[in-house]
Backbone as ProteinMPNN parsed JSONL, in Angstrom:
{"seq_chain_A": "XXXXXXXXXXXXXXXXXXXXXXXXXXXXXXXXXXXXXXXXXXXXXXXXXXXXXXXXXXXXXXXXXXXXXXXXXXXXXXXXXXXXXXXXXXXXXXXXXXXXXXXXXXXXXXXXXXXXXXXXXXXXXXXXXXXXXXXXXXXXXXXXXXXXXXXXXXXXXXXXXXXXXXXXXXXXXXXXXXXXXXXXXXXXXXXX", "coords_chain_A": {"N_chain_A": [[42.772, 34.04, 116.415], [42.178, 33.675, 113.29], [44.539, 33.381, 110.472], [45.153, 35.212, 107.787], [45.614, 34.64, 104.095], [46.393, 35.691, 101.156], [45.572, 36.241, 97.863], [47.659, 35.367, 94.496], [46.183, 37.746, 92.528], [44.659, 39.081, 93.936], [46.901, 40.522, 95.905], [47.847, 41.654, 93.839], [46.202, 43.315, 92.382], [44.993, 44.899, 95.143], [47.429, 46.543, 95.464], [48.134, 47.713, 92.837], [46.117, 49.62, 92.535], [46.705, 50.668, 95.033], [49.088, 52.229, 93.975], [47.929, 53.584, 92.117], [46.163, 55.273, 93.307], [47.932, 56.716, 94.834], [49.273, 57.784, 93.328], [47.552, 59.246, 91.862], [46.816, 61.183, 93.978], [49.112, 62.897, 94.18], [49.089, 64.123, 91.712], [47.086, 65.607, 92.266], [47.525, 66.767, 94.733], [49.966, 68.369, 93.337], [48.244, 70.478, 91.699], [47.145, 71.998, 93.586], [49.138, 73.223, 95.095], [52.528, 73.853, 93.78], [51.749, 73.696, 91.353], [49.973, 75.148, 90.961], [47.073, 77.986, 89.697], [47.079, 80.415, 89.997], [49.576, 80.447, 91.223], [51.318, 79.844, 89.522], [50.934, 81.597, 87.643], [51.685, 83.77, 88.627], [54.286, 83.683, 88.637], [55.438, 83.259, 86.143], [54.521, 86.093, 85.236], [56.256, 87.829, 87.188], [58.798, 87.135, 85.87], [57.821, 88.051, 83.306], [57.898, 90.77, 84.3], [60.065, 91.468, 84.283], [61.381, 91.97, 81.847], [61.021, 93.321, 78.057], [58.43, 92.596, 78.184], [54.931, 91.888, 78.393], [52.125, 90.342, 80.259], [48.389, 90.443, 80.987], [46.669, 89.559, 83.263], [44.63, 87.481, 83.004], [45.625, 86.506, 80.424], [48.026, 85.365, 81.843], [47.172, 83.025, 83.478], [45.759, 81.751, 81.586], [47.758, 80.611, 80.047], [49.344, 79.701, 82.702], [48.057, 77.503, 82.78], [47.829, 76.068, 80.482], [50.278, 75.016, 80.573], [50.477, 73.186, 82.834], [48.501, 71.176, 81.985], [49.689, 68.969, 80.815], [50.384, 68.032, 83.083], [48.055, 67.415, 84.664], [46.596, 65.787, 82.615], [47.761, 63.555, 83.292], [46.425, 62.688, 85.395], [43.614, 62.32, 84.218], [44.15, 60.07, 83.118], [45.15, 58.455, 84.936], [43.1, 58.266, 86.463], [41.136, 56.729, 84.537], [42.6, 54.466, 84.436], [42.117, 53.689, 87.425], [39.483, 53.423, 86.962], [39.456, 51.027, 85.513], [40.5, 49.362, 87.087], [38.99, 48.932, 89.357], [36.784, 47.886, 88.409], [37.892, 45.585, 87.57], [38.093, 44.711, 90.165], [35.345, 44.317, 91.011], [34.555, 42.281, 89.647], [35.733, 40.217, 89.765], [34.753, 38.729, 92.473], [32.591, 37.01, 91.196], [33.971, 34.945, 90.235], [35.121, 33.484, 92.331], [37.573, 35.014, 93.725], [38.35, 38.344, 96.332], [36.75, 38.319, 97.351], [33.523, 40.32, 98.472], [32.844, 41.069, 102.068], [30.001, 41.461, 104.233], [28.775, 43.945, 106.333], [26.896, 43.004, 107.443], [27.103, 40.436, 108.562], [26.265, 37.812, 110.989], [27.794, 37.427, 114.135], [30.448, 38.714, 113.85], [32.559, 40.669, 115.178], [32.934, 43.943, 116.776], [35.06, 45.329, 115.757], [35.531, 43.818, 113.255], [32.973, 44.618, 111.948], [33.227, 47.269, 112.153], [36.02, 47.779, 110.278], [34.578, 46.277, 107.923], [31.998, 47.746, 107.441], [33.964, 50.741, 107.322], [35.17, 49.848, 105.149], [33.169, 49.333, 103.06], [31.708, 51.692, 102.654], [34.228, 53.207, 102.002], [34.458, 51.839, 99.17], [31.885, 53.432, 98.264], [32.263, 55.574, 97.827], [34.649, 56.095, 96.645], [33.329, 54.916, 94.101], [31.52, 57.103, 93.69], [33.763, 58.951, 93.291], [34.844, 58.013, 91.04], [32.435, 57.81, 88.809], [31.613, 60.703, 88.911], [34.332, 61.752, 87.73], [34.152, 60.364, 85.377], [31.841, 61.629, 84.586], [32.705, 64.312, 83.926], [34.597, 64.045, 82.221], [33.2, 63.499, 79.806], [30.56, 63.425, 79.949], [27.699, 66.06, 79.481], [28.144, 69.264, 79.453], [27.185, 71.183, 80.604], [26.687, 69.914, 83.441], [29.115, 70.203, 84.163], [30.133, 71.693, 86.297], [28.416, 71.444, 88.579], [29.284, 68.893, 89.112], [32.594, 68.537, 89.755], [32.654, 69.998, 92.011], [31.542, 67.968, 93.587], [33.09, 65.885, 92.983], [35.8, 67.34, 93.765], [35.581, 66.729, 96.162], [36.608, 64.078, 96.259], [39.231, 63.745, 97.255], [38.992, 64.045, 100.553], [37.595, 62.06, 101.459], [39.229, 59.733, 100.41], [42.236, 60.892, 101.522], [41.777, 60.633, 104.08], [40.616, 57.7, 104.496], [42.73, 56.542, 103.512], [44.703, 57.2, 106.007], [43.361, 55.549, 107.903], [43.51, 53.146, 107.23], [46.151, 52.693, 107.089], [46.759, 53.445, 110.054], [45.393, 51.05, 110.885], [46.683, 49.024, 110.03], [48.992, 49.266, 111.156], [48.092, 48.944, 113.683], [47.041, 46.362, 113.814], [49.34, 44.867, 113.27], [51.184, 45.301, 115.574], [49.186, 43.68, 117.471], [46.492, 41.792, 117.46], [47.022, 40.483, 114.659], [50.072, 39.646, 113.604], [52.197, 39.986, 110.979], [50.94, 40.943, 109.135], [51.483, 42.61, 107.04], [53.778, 41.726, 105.553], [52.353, 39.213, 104.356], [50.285, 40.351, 102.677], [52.022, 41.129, 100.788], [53.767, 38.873, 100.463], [51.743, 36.847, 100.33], [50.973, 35.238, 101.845], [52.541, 32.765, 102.075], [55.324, 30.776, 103.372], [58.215, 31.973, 103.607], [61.145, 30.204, 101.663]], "CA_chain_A": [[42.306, 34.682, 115.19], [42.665, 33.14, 111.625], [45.524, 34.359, 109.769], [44.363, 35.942, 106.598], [46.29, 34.766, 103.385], [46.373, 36.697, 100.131], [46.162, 35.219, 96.442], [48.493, 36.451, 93.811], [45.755, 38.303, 91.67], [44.249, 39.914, 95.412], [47.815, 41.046, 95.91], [48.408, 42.958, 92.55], [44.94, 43.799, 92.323], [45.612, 45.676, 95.982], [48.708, 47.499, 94.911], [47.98, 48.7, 91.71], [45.169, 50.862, 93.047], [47.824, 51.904, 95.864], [49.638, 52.912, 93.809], [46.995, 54.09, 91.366], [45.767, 56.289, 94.194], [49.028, 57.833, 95.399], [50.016, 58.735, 91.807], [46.655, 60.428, 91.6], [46.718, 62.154, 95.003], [50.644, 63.717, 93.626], [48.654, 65.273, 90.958], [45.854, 66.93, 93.047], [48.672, 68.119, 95.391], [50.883, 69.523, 92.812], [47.603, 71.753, 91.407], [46.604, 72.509, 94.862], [50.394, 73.963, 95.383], [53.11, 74.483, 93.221], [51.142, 74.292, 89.544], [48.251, 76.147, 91.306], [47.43, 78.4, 88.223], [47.993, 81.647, 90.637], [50.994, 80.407, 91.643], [52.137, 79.838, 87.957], [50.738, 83.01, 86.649], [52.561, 85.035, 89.554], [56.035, 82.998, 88.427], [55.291, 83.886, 84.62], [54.229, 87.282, 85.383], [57.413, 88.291, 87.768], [59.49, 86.7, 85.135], [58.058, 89.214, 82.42], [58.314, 92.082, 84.579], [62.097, 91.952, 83.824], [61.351, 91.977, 80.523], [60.244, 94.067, 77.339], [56.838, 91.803, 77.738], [53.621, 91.918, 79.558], [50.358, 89.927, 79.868], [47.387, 90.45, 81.357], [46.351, 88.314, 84.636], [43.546, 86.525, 82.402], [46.358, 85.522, 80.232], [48.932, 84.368, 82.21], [46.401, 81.915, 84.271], [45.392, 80.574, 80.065], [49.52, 80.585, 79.958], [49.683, 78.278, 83.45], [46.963, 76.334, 82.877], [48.418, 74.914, 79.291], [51.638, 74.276, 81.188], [50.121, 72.546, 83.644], [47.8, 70.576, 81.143], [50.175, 67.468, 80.261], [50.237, 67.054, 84.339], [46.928, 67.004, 84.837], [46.325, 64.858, 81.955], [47.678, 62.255, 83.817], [45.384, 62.463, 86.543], [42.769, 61.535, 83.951], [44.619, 58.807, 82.242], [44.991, 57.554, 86.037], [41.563, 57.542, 86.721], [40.966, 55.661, 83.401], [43.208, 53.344, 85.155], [41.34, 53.215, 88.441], [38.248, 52.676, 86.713], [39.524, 49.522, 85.15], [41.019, 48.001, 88.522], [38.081, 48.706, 90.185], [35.481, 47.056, 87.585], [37.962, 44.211, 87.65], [37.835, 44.338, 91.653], [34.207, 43.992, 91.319], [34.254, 41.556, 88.656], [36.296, 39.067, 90.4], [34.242, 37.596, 93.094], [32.147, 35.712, 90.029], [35.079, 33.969, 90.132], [36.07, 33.642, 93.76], [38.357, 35.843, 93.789], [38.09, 39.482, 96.602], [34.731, 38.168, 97.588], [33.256, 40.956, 99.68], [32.469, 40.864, 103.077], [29.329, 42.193, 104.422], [29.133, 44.402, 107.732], [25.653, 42.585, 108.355], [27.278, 39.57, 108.841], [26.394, 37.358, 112.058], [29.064, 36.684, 114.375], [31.294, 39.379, 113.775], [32.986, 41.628, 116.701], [32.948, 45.049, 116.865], [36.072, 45.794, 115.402], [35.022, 43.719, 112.31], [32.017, 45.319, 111.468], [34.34, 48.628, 111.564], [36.325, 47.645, 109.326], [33.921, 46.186, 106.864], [31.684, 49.149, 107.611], [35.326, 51.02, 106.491], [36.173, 49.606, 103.608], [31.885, 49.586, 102.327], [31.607, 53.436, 102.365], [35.179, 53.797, 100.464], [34.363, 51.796, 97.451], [30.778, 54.038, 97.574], [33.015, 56.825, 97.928], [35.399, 55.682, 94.951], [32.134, 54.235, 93.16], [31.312, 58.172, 93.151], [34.718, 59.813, 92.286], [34.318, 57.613, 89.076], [31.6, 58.317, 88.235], [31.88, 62.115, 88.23], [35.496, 62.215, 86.962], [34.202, 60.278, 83.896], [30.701, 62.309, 83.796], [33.481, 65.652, 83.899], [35.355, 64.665, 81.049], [32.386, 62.626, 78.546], [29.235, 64.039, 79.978], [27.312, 67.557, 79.42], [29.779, 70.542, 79.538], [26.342, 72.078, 81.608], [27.014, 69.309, 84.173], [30.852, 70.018, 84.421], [30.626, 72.778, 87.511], [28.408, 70.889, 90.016], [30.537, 67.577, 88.984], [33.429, 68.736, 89.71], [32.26, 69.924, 93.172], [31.386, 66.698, 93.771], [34.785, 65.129, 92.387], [36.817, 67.381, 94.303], [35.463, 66.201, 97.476], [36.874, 62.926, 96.789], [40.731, 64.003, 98.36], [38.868, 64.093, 101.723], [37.535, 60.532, 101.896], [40.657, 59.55, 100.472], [43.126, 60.836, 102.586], [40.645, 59.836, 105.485], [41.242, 56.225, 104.208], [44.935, 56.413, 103.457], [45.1, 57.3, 107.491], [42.56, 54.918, 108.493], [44.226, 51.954, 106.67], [47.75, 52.727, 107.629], [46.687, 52.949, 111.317], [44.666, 49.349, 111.343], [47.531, 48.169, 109.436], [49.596, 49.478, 112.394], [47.487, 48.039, 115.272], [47.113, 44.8, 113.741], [50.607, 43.895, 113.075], [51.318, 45.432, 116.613], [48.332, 43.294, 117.956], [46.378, 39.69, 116.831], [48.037, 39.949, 112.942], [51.195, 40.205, 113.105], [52.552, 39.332, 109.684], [49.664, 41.261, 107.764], [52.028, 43.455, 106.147], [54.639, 40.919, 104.753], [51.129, 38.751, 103.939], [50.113, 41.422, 101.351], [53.646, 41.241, 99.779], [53.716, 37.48, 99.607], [50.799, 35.987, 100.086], [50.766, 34.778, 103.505], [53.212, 31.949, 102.449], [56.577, 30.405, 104.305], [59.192, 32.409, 102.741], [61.961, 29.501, 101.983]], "C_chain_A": [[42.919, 33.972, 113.993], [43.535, 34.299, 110.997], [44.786, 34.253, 108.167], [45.842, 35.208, 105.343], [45.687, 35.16, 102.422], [46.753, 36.066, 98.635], [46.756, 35.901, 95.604], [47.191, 37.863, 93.072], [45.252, 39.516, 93.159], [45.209, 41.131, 95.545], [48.145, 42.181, 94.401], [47.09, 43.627, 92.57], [44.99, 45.702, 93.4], [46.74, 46.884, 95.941], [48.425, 48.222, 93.624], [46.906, 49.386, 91.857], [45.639, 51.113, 93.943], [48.069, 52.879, 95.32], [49.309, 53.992, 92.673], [46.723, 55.557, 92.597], [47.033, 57.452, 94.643], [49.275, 58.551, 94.345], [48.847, 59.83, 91.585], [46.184, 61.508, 92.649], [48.187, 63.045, 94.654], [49.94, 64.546, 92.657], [47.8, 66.398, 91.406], [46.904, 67.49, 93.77], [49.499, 68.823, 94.345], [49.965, 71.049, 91.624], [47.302, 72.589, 92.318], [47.744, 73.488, 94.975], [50.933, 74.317, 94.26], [52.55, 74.946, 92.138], [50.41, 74.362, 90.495], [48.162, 77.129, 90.084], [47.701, 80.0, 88.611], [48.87, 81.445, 90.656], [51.73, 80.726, 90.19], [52.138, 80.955, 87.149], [51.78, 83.872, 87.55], [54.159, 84.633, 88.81], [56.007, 83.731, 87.344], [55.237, 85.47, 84.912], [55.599, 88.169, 85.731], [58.202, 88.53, 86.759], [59.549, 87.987, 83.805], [58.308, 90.473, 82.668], [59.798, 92.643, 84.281], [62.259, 91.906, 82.472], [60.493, 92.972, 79.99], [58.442, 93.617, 77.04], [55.884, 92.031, 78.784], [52.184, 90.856, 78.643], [49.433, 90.297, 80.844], [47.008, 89.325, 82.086], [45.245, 87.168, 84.0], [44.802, 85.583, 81.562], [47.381, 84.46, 80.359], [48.327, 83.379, 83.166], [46.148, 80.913, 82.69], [46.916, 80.046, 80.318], [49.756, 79.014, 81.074], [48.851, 77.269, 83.336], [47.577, 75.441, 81.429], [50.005, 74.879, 79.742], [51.375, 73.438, 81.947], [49.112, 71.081, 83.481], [48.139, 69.296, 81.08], [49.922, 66.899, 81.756], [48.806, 66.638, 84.563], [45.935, 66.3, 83.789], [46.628, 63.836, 82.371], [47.514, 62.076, 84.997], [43.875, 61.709, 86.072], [42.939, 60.106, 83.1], [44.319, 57.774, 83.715], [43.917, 57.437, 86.768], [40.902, 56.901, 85.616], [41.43, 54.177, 84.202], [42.244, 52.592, 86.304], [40.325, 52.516, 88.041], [38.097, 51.024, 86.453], [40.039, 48.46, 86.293], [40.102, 47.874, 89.251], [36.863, 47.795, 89.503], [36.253, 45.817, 87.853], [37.748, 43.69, 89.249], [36.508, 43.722, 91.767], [33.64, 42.856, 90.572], [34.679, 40.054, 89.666], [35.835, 38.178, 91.19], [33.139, 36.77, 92.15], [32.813, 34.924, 90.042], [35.923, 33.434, 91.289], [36.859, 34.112, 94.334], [37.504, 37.22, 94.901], [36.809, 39.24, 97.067], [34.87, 39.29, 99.291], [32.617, 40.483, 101.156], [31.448, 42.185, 103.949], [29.545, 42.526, 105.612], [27.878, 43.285, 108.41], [25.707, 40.976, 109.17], [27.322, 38.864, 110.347], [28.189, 36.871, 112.52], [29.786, 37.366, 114.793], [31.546, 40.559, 114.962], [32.498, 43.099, 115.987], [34.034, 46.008, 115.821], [35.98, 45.571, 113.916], [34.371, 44.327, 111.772], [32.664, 46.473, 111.382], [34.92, 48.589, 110.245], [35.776, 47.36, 108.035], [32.851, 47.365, 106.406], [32.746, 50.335, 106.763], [35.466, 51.1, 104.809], [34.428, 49.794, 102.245], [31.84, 51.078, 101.456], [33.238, 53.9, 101.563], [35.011, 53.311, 98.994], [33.058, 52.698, 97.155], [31.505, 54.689, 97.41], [33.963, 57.147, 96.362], [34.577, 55.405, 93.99], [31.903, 56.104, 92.519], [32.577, 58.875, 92.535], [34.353, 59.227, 90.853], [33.94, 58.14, 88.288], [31.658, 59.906, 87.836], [32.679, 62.269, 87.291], [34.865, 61.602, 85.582], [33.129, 61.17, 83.282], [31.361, 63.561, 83.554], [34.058, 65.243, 82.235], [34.046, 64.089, 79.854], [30.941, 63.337, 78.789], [28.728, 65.473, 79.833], [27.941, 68.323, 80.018], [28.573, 71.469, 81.066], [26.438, 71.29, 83.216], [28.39, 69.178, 85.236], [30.743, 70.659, 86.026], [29.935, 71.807, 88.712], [28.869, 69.11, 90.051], [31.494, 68.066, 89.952], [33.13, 69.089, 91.223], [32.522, 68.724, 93.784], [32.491, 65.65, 94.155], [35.849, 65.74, 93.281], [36.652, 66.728, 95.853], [36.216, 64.79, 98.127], [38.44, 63.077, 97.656], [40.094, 63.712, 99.96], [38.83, 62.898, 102.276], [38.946, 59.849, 101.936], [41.951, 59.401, 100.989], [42.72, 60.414, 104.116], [41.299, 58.716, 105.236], [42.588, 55.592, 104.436], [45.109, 55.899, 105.353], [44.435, 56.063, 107.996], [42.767, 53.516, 108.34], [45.599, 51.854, 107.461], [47.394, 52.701, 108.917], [46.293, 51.793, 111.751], [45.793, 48.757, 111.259], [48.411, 47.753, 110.949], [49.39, 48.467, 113.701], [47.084, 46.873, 115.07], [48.396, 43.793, 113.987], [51.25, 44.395, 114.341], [50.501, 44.122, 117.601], [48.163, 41.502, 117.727], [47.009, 39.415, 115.506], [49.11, 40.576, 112.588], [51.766, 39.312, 111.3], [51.608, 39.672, 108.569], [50.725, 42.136, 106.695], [52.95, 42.493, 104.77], [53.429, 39.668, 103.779], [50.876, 39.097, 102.75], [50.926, 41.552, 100.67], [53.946, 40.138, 99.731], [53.112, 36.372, 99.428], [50.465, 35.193, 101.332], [51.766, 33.13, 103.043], [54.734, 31.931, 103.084], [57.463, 31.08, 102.928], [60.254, 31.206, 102.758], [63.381, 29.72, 101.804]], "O_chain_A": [[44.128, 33.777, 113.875], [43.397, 35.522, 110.971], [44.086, 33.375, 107.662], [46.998, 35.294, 105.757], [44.457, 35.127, 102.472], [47.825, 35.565, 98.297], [46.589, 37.117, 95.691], [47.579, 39.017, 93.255], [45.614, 40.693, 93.166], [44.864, 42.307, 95.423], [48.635, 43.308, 94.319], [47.176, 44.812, 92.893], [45.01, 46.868, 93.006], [46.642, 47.997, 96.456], [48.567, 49.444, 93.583], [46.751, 49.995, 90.798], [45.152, 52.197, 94.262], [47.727, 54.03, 95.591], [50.021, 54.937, 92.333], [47.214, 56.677, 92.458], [46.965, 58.678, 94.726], [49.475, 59.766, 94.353], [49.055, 60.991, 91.23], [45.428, 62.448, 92.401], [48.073, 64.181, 95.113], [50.168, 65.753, 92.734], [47.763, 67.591, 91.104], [47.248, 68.644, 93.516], [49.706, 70.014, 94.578], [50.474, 72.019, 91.063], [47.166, 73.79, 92.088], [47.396, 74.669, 94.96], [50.254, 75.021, 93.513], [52.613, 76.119, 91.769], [50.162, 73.256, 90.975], [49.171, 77.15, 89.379], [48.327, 80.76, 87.871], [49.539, 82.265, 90.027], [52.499, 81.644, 89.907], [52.935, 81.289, 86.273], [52.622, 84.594, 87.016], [54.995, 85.5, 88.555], [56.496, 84.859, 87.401], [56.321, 86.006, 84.68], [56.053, 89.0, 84.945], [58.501, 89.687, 86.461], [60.521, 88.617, 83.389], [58.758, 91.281, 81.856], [60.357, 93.729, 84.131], [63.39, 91.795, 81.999], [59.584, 93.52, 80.614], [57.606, 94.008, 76.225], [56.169, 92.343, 79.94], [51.661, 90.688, 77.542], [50.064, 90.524, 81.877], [47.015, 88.201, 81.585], [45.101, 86.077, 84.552], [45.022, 84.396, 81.803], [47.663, 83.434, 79.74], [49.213, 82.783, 83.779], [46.303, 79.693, 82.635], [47.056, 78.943, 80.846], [50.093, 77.877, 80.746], [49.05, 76.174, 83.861], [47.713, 74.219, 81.469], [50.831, 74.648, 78.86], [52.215, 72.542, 81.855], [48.935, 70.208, 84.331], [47.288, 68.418, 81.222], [49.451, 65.778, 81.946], [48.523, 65.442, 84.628], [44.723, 66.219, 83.992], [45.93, 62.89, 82.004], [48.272, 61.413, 85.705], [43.163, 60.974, 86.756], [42.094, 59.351, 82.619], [43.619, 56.762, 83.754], [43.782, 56.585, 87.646], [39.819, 56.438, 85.973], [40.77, 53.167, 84.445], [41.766, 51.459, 86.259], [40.06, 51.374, 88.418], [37.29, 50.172, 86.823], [39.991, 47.231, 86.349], [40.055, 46.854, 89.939], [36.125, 47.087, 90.188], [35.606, 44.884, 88.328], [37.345, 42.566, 89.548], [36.37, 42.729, 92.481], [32.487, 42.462, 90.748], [33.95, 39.155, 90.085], [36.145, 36.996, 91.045], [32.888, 35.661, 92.622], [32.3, 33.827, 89.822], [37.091, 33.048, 91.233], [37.051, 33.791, 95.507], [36.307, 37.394, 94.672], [35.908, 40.078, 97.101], [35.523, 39.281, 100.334], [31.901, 39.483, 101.199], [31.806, 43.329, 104.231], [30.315, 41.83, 106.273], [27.903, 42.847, 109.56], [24.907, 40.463, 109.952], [28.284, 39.196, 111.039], [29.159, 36.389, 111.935], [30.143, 37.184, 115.957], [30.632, 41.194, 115.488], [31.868, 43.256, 114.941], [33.792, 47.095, 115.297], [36.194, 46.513, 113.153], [34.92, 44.885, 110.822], [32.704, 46.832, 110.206], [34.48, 49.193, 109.267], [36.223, 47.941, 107.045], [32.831, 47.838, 105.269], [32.371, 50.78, 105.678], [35.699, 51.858, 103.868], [34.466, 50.187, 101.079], [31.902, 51.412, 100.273], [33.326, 54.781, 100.707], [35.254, 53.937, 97.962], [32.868, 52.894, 95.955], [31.755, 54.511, 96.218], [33.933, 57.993, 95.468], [35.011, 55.624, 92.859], [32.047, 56.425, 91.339], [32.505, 59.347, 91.4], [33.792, 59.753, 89.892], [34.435, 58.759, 87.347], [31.735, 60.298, 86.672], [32.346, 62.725, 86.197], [35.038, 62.317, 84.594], [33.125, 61.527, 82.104], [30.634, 64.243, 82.832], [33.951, 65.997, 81.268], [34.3, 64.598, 78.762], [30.284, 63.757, 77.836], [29.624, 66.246, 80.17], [28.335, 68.099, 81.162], [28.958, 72.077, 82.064], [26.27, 72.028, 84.187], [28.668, 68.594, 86.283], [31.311, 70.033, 86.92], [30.625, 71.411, 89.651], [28.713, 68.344, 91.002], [31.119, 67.981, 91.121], [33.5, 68.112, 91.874], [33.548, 68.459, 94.41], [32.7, 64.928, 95.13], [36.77, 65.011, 93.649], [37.597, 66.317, 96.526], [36.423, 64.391, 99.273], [38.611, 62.432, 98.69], [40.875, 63.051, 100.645], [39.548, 62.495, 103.191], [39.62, 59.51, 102.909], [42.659, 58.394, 101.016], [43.418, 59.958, 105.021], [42.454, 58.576, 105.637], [43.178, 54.727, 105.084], [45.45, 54.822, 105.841], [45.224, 55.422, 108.689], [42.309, 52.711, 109.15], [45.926, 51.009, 108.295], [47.746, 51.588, 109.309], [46.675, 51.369, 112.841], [46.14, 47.99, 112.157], [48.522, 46.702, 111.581], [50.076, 47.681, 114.354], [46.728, 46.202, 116.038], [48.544, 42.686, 114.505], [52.314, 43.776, 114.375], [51.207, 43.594, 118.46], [48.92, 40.531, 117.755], [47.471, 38.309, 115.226], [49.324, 41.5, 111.803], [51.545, 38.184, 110.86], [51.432, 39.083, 107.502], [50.477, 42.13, 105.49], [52.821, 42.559, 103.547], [53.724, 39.339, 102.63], [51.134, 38.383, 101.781], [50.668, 42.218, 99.667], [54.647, 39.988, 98.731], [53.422, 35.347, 98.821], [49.425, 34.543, 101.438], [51.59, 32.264, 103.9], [55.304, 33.004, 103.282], [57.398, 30.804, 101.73], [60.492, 30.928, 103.933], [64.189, 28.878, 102.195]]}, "name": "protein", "num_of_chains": 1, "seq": "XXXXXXXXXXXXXXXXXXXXXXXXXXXXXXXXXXXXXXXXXXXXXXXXXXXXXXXXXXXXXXXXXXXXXXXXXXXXXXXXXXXXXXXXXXXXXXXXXXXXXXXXXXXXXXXXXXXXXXXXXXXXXXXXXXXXXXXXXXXXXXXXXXXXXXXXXXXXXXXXXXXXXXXXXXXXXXXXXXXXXXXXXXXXXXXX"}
């Protein structure tokens, strides 16, 4: 099997939508859980019961939700982000750079076509979060509810992926490529 090397721009390219992605899966988990806006209203709420104060369950959800606001502002700053690593992802093979690889391609095993198969259906997949998350915050407010549907769905693919990556990764560098990991971190050259 041909060993795969990795050009610098490939390599950052790669990582900064890692780590684009993880930073924006930390925000969906910390609304999902702790800032959930029940959770936050119950905290607030408790809190005033020991006190001369009270609100009303409508307002202490307004209450967690503008506490919770700055975090989940930078869920959409970091899909601002994504957007732009991914246009440049797609930009790049004009230039030789990331050039995709089709599944239809003669030749290719079984395992190939998986993978390219794989990796096809996540950029549609990412092609759609995009799209919603930007038609949620810029497009018709009447549009927002079955968006957002839509948008939350993307965690599923997502963490699908995450797993589905990290295990190839696994059974490659167990298997015919060993050295894919350190590859992706320096390019597939002789460290000296």
């Amino acid at each position: 099997m041909k060993t795969t090397t990795y050009s610098r721009i490939y390599r950052i390219i790669h990582w900064a939508v890692a780590i684009t992605f993880l930073l924006l899966l930390v925000t969906i988990f910390l609304r999902l859980t702790w800032m959930n806006k029940n959770n936050m209203a119950d905290i607030i709420g408790a809190y005033l019961s020991g006190t001369d104060q009270s609100l009303s369950r409508e307002q202490l959800i307004v209450l967690a939700k503008q506490i919770r606001k700055p975090m989940w502002d930078w869920h959409i700053y970091l899909g601002y982000v994504l957007t732009g690593l991914f246009s440049i992802r797609f930009i790049l093979p004009l230039f030789g750079e990331m050039n995709f690889q089709s599944p239809f391609t003669t030749g290719l095993t079984t395992k190939q076509k998986m993978q390219k198969w794989t990796y096809l259906i996540f950029y549609v997949c990412v092609i759609i979060s995009l799209i919603t998350g930007i038609l949620i915050e810029w497009g018709p407010k009447d549009w927002k509810k079955p968006l957002e549907e839509v948008h939350v769905l993307g965690i599923y693919y997502l963490v699908a992926f995450i797993v589905v990556h990290i295990s190839g990764i696994i059974i490659a560098e167990l298997t015919d490529q060993k050295g894919i990991v350190s590859r992706i971190i320096n390019g597939g050259k002789r460290m000296k």
